[in-house]
N, C-alpha and C positions, 0 to 999 in steps of 0.2 A: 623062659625062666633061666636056662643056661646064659642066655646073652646078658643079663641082666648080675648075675652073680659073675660073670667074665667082667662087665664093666665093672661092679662092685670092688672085684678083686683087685684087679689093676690101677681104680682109683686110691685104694690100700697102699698097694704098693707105691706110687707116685707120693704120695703123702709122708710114708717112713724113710722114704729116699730124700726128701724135700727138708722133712724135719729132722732128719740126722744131719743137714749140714750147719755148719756152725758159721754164726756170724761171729766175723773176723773184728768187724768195728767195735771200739769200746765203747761204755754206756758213759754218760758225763756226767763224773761226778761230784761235779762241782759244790755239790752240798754236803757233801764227806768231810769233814775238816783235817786237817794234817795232823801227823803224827806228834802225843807229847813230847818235848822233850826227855822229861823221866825217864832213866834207865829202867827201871821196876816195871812199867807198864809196859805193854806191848800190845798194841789197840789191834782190832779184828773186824776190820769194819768190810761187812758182805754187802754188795747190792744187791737189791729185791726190787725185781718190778712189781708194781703193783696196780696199777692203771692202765690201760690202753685208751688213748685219744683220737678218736677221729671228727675231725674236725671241730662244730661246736659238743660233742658228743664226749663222752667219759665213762669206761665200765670198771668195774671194780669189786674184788669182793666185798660183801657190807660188813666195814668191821664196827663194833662197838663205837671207837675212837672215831669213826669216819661218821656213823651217823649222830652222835651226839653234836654234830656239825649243825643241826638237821631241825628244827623244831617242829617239824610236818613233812611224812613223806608218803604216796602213793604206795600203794604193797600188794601185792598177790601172791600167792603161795599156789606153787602147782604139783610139788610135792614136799612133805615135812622133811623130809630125810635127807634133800638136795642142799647144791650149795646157795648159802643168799649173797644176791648181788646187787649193787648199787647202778642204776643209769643214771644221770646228771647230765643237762647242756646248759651252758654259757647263755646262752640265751632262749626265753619262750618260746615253745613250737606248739605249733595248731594239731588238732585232732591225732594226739599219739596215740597207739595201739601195740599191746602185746601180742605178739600172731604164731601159731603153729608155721611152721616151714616142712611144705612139701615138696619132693620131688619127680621127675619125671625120666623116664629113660629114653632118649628122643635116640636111639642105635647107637651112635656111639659118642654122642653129646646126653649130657645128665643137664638138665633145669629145674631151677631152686623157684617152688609155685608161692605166693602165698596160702598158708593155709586159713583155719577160723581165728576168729578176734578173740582169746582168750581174757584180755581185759581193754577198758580203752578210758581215754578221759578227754576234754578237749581242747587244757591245755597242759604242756609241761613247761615247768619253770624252774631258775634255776635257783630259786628259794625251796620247792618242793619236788623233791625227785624223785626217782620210781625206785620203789625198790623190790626182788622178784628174788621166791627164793622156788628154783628148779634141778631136779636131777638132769644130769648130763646122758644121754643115751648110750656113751661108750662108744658110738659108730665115727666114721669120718664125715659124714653128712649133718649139719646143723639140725637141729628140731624147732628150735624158736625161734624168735624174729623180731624187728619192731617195724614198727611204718609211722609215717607222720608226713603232713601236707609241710614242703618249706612254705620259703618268703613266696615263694614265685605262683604256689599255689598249686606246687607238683607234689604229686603221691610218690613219699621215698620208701624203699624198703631195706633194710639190714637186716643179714643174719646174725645172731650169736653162735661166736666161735669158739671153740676151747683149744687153747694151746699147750698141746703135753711134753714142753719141754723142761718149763720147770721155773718157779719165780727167779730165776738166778739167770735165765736166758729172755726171758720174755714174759708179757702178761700173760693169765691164766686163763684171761676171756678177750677175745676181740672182735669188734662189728667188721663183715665184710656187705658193701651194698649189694644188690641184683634188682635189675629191671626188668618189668614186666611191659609187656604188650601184649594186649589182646590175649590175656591167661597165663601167658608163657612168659621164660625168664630171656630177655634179649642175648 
């Protein structure tokens, strides 16, 4: 039990050391338009992330404006009081799945397990997207997940991530993959 809040801890630590550092790169803001001329005016234009992309994939919070995009979307609610968010890919994927993500303490390596199929359908597309409204656990370790067979007919899996630095640094959710063999995360 001690070894297991040791590794907990330290993963803590590594995390608030990791996400205190600041990226130095700036965002392209090429959709910002330039300053009026008008002396009167003095524009305040903040970026906001709002999306994170991985690959064919896209998470986001679900706002109003975002799903009225939308005229059908997939939805689970896992708790009322959590944030809702939007999944969307680029293109159709086979057999998606909302998953619990569990962990294991393998001594001084931690593995991300899949957990239960919380919701699933068999396909996603990118006319109808999923949308999931969950409380975040507060911990450093993900709880939810998605999986989906690609093109090739391999079982992927992603965690959902929350990023607590702030829409003005980075998205507020982002998928990290992890592979499984044989139960366990490679």
């Amino acid at each position: 039990m001690k070894k297991r809040f040791c590794v907990l801890f330290i993963t803590l630590v590594i995390t608030l050391v990791l996400g205190g550092c600041k990226n130095t790169g700036k965002p392209d803001n090429s959709d910002i338009s330039p300053p009026s001329s008008s002396p009167s005016e003095t524009p305040s234009a903040t970026f906001k992330y709002e999306e994170s992309i991985l690959g064919n994939f896209h998470i986001a919070r679900a706002t109003d404006e975002l799903l009225n995009k939308y005229d059908l979307f997939h939805e689970y609610i896992s708790d009322e009081d959590g944030d809702r968010l939007i999944i969307r890919t680029d293109k159709a994927i086979k057999d998606f799945a909302f998953i619990s993500v569990n962990y294991d303490d393998m001594g001084d390596k931690i593995s991300l397990l899949a957990g239960d199929t919380l919701f699933s359908i068999d396909e996603l597309s990118p006319e109808k997207p999923f949308v999931v409204k969950l409380l975040d656990p507060g911990g450093v370790l993900p709880a939810y997940g998605i999986s989906f067979v690609d093109e090739n007919g391999v079982k992927r899996y992603y965690s959902i991530n929350m990023d607590r630095r702030g829409v003005e640094e980075a998205p507020p959710y982002f998928l990290l993959e992890f592979e499984i063999e044989n139960g366990t995360t490679k």
